[in-house]
C-alpha positions in Angstrom: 5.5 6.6 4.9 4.6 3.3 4.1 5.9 1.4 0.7 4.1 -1.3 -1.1 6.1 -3.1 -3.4 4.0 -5.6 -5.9 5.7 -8.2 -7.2 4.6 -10.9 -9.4 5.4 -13.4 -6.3 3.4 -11.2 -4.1 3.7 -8.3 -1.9 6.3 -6.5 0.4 5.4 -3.9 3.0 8.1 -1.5 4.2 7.5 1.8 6.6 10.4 4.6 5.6 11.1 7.6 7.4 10.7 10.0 4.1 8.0 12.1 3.7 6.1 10.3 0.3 7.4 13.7 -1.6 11.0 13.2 -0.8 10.7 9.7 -2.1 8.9 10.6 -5.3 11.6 13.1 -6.3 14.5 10.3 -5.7 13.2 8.0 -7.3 12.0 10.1 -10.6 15.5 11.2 -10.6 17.6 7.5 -10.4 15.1 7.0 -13.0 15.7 10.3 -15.4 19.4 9.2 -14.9 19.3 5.5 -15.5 17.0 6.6 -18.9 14.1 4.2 -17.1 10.6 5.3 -18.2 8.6 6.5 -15.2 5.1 6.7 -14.7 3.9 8.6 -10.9 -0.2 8.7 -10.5 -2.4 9.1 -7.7 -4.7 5.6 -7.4 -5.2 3.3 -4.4 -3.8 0.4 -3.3 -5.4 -2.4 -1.3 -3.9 -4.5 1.8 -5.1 -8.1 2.6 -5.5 -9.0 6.3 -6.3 -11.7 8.7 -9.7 -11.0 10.0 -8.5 -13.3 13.2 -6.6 -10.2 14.6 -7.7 -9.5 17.8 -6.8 -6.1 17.8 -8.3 -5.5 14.6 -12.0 -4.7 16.7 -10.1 -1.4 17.9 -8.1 -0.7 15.1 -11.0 -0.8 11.8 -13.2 1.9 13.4 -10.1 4.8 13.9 -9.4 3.6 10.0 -12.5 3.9 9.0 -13.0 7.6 10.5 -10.0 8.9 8.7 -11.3 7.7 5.3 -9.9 4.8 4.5 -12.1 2.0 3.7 -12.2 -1.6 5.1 -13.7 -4.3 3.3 -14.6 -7.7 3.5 -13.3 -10.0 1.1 -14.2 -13.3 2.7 -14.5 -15.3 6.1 -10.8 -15.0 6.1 -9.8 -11.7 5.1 -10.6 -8.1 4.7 -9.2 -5.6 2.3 -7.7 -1.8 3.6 -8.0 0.1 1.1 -5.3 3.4 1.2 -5.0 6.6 -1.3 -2.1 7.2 -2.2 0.2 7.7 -5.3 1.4 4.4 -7.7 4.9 4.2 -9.2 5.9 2.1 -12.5 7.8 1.6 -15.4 4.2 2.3 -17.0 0.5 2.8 -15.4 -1.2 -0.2 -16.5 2.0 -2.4 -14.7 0.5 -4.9 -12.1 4.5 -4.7 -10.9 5.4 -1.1 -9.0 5.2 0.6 -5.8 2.6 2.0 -4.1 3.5 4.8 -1.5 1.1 6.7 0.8 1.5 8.6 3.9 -0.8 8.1 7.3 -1.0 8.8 10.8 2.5 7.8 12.3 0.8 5.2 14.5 -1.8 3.7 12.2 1.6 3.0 9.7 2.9 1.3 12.4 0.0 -0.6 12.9 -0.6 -1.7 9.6 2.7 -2.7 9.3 2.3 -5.0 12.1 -1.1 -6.6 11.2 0.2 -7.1 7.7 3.7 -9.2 9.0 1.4 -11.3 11.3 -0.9 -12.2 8.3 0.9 -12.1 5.2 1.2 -16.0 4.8 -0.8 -17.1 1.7 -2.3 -13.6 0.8 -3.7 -12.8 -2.4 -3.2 -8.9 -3.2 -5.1 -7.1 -5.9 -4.6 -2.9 -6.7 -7.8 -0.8 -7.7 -7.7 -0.3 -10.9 -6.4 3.5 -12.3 -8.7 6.1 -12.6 -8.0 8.5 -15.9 
């Protein structure tokens, strides 16, 4: 599974070992507990990378095969953009976590191309569908 936490201050990428399920369910329960409102959606989530990535060339095509669109943003970077299911103190938050679940290797991967490349990224999530 991989984690997206948005921050105000930017982004931090985490792989877990849960299926996204098992997360879901501990999370919605800390916050039934805690008496934190909760909001769980399916949307899509979009992760900023160098273009300069050599191994990029290989990598994009597999992506794109499996559904997950790749797109430009400018002569620097390109934007990944995953499914997957947005968690918040309330849907319209720009501050949650995004979690989705992928082929084991391309998480890895990502996670990778996203630690070398990370330095002065801009990050932006599709908006939420009704």
């Amino acid at each position: 599974m991989i984690k997206i936490t948005y921050l105000e201050s930017g982004l931090l990428l985490e792989h877990l070992p849960l299926p996204v399920e098992t997360w879901i369910a501990r999370r919605s329960r800390l916050s039934a507990r805690l008496g934190i409102p909760l909001t769980v959606q399916p949307t899509r989530a979009c992760l900023p990378l160098s273009r300069h990535l050599p191994e990029l060339g290989q990598f994009l095509p597999e992506l794109e095969q499996g559904a997950i669109a790749v797109d430009i943003c400018d002569r620097h970077y390109l934007e990944i953009t995953l499914p997957g299911t947005w968690v918040a103190d309330h849907g319209a938050s720009d501050v949650g976590i995004f979690v989705t679940s992928l082929k084991p290797c391309w998480e890895e991967k990502l996670l990778s191309l996203w630690q070398r490349s990370q330095a002065g990224v801009t990050v932006s999530r599709a908006p939420m569908g009704p």
